[in-house]
C-alpha positions in Angstrom: 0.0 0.0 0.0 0.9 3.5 -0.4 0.3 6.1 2.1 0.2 9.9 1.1 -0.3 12.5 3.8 -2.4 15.3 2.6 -1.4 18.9 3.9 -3.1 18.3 6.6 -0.6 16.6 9.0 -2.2 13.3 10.2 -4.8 12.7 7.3 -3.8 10.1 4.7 -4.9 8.8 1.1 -3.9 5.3 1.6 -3.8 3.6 -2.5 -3.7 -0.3 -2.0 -1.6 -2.7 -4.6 -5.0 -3.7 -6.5 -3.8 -7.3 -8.6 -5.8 -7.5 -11.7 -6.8 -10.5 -14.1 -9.4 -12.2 -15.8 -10.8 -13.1 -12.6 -11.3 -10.1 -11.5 -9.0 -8.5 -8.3 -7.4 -9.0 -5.2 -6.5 -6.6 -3.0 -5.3 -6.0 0.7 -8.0 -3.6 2.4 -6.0 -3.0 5.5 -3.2 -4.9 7.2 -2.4 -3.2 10.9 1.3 -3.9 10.9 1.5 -1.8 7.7 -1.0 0.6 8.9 0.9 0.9 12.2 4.3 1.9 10.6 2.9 4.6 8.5 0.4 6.0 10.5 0.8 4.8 13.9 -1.3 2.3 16.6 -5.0 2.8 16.2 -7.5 0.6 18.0 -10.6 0.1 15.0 -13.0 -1.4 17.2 -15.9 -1.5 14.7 -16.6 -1.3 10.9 -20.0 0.4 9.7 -21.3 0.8 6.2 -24.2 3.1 4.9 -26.0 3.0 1.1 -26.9 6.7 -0.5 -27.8 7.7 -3.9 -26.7 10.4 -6.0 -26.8 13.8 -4.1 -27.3 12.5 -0.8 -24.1 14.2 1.7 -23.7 12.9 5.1 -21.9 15.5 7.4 -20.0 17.3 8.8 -20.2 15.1 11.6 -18.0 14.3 14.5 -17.9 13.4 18.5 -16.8 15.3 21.1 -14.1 14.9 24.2 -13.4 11.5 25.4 -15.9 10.0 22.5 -13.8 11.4 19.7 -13.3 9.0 16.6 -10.3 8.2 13.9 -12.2 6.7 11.0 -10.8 4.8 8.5 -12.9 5.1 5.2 -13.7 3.9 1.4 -16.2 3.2 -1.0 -17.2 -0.2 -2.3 -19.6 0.8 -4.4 -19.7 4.0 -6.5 -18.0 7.1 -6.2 -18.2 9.8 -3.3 -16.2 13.0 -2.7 -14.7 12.5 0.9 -13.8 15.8 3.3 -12.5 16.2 6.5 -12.4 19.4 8.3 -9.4 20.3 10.7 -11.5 21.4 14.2 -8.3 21.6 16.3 -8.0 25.1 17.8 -4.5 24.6 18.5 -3.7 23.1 15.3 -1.9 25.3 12.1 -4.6 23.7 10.2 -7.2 25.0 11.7 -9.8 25.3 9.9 -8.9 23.9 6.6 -10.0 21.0 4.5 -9.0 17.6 2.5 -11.2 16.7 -0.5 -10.6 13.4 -1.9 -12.7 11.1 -4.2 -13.0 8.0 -3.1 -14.5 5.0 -5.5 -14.3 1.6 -6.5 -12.2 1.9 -9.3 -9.2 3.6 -7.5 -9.7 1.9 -4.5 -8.7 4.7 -2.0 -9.2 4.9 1.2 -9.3 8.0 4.0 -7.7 8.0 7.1 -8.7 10.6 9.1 -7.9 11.4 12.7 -9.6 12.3 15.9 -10.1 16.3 16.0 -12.1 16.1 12.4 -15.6 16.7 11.3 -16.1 14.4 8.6 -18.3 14.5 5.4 -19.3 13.0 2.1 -21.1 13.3 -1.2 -22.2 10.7 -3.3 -21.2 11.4 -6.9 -22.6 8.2 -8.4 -25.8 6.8 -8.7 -25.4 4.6 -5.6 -22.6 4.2 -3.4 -22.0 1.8 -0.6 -19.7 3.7 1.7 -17.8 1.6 4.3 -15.3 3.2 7.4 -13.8 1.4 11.0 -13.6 3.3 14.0 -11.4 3.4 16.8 -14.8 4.3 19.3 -18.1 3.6 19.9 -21.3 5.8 19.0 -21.9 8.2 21.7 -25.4 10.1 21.0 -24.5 12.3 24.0 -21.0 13.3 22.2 -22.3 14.0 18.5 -21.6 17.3 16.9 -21.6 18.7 13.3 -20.9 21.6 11.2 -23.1 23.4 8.5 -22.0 21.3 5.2 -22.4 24.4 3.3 -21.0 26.8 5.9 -19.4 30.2 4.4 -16.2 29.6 6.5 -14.7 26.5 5.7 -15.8 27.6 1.9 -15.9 23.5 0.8 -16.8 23.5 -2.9 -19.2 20.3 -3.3 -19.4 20.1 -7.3 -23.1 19.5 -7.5 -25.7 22.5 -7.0 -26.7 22.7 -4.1 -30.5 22.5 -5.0 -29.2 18.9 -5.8 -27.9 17.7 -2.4 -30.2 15.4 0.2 -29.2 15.5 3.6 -30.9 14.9 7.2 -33.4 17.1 8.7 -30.5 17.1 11.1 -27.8 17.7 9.4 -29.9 21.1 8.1 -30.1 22.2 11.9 -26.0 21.7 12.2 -24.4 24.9 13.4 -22.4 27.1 11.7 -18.3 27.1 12.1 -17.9 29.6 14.3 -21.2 28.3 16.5 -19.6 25.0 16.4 -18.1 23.4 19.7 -14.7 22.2 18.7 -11.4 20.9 19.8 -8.8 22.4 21.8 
């Protein structure tokens, strides 16, 4: 596998060795002794997977304190654009993004840290969108950000008129309402 860090110190495109023939393909989806020398010990205790179709964005979401998540992500199934947002006061990033497209012809996958809100966009028809976690779902500890908040400017490259998100994730607050990360 090959691991590229962004510019955001700590998130990683992660491009596996994909082995093509007539068959079809085999590839390594995560091996944690490779994982661990590039990235460093994380504890995934869980794997979830959602379905969407084509405009639906999930985000920005993230926990809070003690309930925090790293989140290992990719798509089986279609094609999504992928962002995490840098919600570390302390952090030079602060405030910035990572875009990536994620589908299942390249075969990327996301890493992205603890101290990120976390959002996608499906670009396909369908996609079947798959990530592990190093913690459990704390309702108590959920947050989110605006996905179409002025501030963090994220160009989605569908008009807006086209996107389906939660009831919820309408009511997020806006960046600078948003509780964050020291």
């Amino acid at each position: 596998m090959k691991y590229i860090e962004t510019d955001i110190k700590g998130v990683f495109i992660i491009e596996p060795n994909v082995f093509c023939d007539a068959r079809g393909y085999f590839m390594e989806a995560w091996k944690q002794a490779d994982f661990e020398q590039h990235i460093g010990k994380v504890d995934f205790i869980q794997d979830n997977e959602s379905k969407s179709s084509f405009g639906v964005l999930r985000g920005l979401h993230y926990q809070k304190g003690a309930d925090a998540q790293a989140k290992l992500v990719r798509v089986i199934k279609g094609r999504v654009l992928d962002v995490a947002v840098d919600i570390r006061r302390s952090s030079p990033t602060f405030g910035k993004h990572v875009m990536v497209e994620l589908n299942e012809d390249n075969k990327r996958q996301f890493f992205i840290p603890r101290g990120f809100a976390h959002g996608f966009l499906v670009l396909s028809q369908e996609a079947v969108f798959t990530y592990k976690v190093d913690n459990v779902y704390a309702p108590q500890s959920e947050a989110g950000i605006r996905w179409n908040d002025e501030d963090l400017a994220i160009e989605w490259p569908i008009d807006p008129a086209e996107v389906k998100t939660s009831e919820k994730d309408l009511r997020q607050p806006a960046f600078k309402e948003a509780v964050l990360f020291d």
